[in-house]
C-alpha positions, 0 to 999 in steps of 0.5 A: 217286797217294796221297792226300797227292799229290792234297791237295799238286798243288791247294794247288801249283796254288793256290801258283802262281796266286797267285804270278801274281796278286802278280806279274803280276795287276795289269799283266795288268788294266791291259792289260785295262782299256785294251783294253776302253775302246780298243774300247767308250768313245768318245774314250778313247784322244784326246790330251786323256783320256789327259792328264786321266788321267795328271794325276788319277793323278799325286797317288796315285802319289806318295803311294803311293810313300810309302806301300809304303816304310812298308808295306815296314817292316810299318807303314802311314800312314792320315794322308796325305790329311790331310797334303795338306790341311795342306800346301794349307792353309799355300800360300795363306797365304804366297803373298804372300811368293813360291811359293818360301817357301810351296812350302818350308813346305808341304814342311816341314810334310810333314816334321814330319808325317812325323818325328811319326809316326815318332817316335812309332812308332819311339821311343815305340813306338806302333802305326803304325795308332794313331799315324797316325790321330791325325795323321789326325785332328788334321792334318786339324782343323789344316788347316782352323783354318789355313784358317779352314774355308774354300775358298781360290781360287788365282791364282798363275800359277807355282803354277797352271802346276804343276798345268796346265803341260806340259814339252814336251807332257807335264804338270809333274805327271806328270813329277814322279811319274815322276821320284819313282817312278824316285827312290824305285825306286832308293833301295829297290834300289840303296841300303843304306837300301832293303836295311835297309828291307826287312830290317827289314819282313822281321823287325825283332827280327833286324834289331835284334839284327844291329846295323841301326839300326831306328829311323832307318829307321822314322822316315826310312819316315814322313818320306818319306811325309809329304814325298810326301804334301805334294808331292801336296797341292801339285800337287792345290792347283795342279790345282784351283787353290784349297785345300780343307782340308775335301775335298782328300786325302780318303780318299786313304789309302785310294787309295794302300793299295790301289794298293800291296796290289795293285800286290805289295807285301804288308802283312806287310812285307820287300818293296817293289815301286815299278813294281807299285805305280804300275801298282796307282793306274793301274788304280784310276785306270782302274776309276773313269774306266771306270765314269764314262764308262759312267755307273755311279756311283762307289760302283760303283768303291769296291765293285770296288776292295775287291773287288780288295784281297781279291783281292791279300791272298788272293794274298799270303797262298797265296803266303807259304803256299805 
């Protein structure tokens, strides 16, 4: 066998192993998770800790389903957890007019905050990390003059039934990220919005001079994502029933971009992968609840989730080489 063969046969082996990882690693791990706390953690497969999980992942789903559709066009939105805070913060003040009225502003100040980023990416021309970290900032600053910088208790019960309500056994707000995550699943692979999506994180200087609207796509990606951030900032505001402008949403970006690297979906762009990406926040859920319920510190959590991160980057980059 010549030199060349034996140089190629490990970088192929590489290649393959990586492919595994980006398709197949982060199911792999969800299985591995629950079989080790079904064998070593006491009461983790009982009724009420499986719903506690599911009601604690909800939020991050939702949100990181907006956040591969931007990823998925090669952009990235850091304002998220800031939007959620700025919804929470708009609900109480409007109560007293209904839940209807407030639930509707909250979701139009997702949106706006959606259209800013986009605008401002798309037409402007802005860099998504630049252009969403100033709404990261200045959002969250805008969520808590809202709110005067305050705590706000919640005693809503319509409101407080969306956060604790079940729907034949099942939590409200785990039916609602399931119902997006199969929304959103199909608006990527069956609609001609998903293929333009992933056309133009593929390569966007084809797609312009192909005669794709670009644009529209950019600033539709963001509004989305702001939509969703808001859904979860609403249904975290029921949950804990209060709006915390200062705490609620925090580092959620972060969150949602891990699940999404790891869930398959490459930062590069031109590919969206919405089951891997609600199995990538199902094993961050389940990385912190497993350190928890071994009593290791949540610092341990947020080392073994930038550990994982590499893990999926270094897979996405040996399988684009490969």
């Amino acid at each position: 066998m010549t030199t060349a063969g034996l140089t190629a046969r490990p970088r192929l082996d590489r290649g393959r192993t990586a492919t595994w990882l980006q398709d197949y690693g982060v199911y792999a791990s969800v299985a591995v998770l629950l079989l080790f706390n079904a064998l070593f953690t006491a009461n983790f497969l009982t009724v009420g800790n499986l719903r506690t999980q599911l009601i604690q992942v909800a939020p991050i789903v939702i949100v990181a389903l907006g956040m591969a559709l931007v990823i998925g066009t090669e952009g990235i939105d850091l304002s998220v957890g800031a939007v959620m805070a700025l919804a929470a913060a708009l609900i109480p003040l409007y109560l007293g007019y209904g839940l209807l009225p407030a639930l509707l502003l909250a979701l139009v100040a997702g949106l706006a905050a959606g259209l800013f980023n986009g605008l401002l990416v798309a037409r402007i021309g802005i860099q998504p990390i630049v252009a969403t970290l100033a709404l990261l900032v200045a959002g969250r600053g805008l969520a808590l003059v809202i709110a005067d910088g305050q705590l706000k208790q919640i005693e809503n019960e319509s409101l407080l039934n969306l956060g604790s309500g079940d729907v034949l056994g099942v939590p409200v707000s785990v039916l609602v990220a399931a119902l997006l995550a199969v929304m959103i699943g199909l608006l990527v692979r069956r609609t001609t919005f998903g293929r333009r999506l992933v056309a133009v994180g593929g390569n966007r200087a084809a797609s312009e001079l192909s005669g794709l609207p670009v644009r529209r796509v950019l600033v539709t990606v963001y509004v989305l994502s702001g939509l969703l951030a808001a859904i979860a900032g609403i249904l975290s505001t029921a949950r804990l029933a209060a709006s915390d402008p200062a705490d609620l949403g925090s580092l959620m970006e972060l969150s949602a971009i891990t699940a999404v690297v790891v869930g398959g979906t490459p930062l590069t762009g031109g590919k969206v992968r919405v089951a891997g990406t609600v199995a990538g926040a199902l094993l961050m859920q389940l990385v912190r609840a497993t350190l928890i319920k071994h009593n290791l510190p949540d610092s341990t959590a947020q080392m073994i989730q930038a550990a994982i991160i590499v893990v999926a980057v270094y897979a996405a980059r040996e399988r684009s080489s490969r």
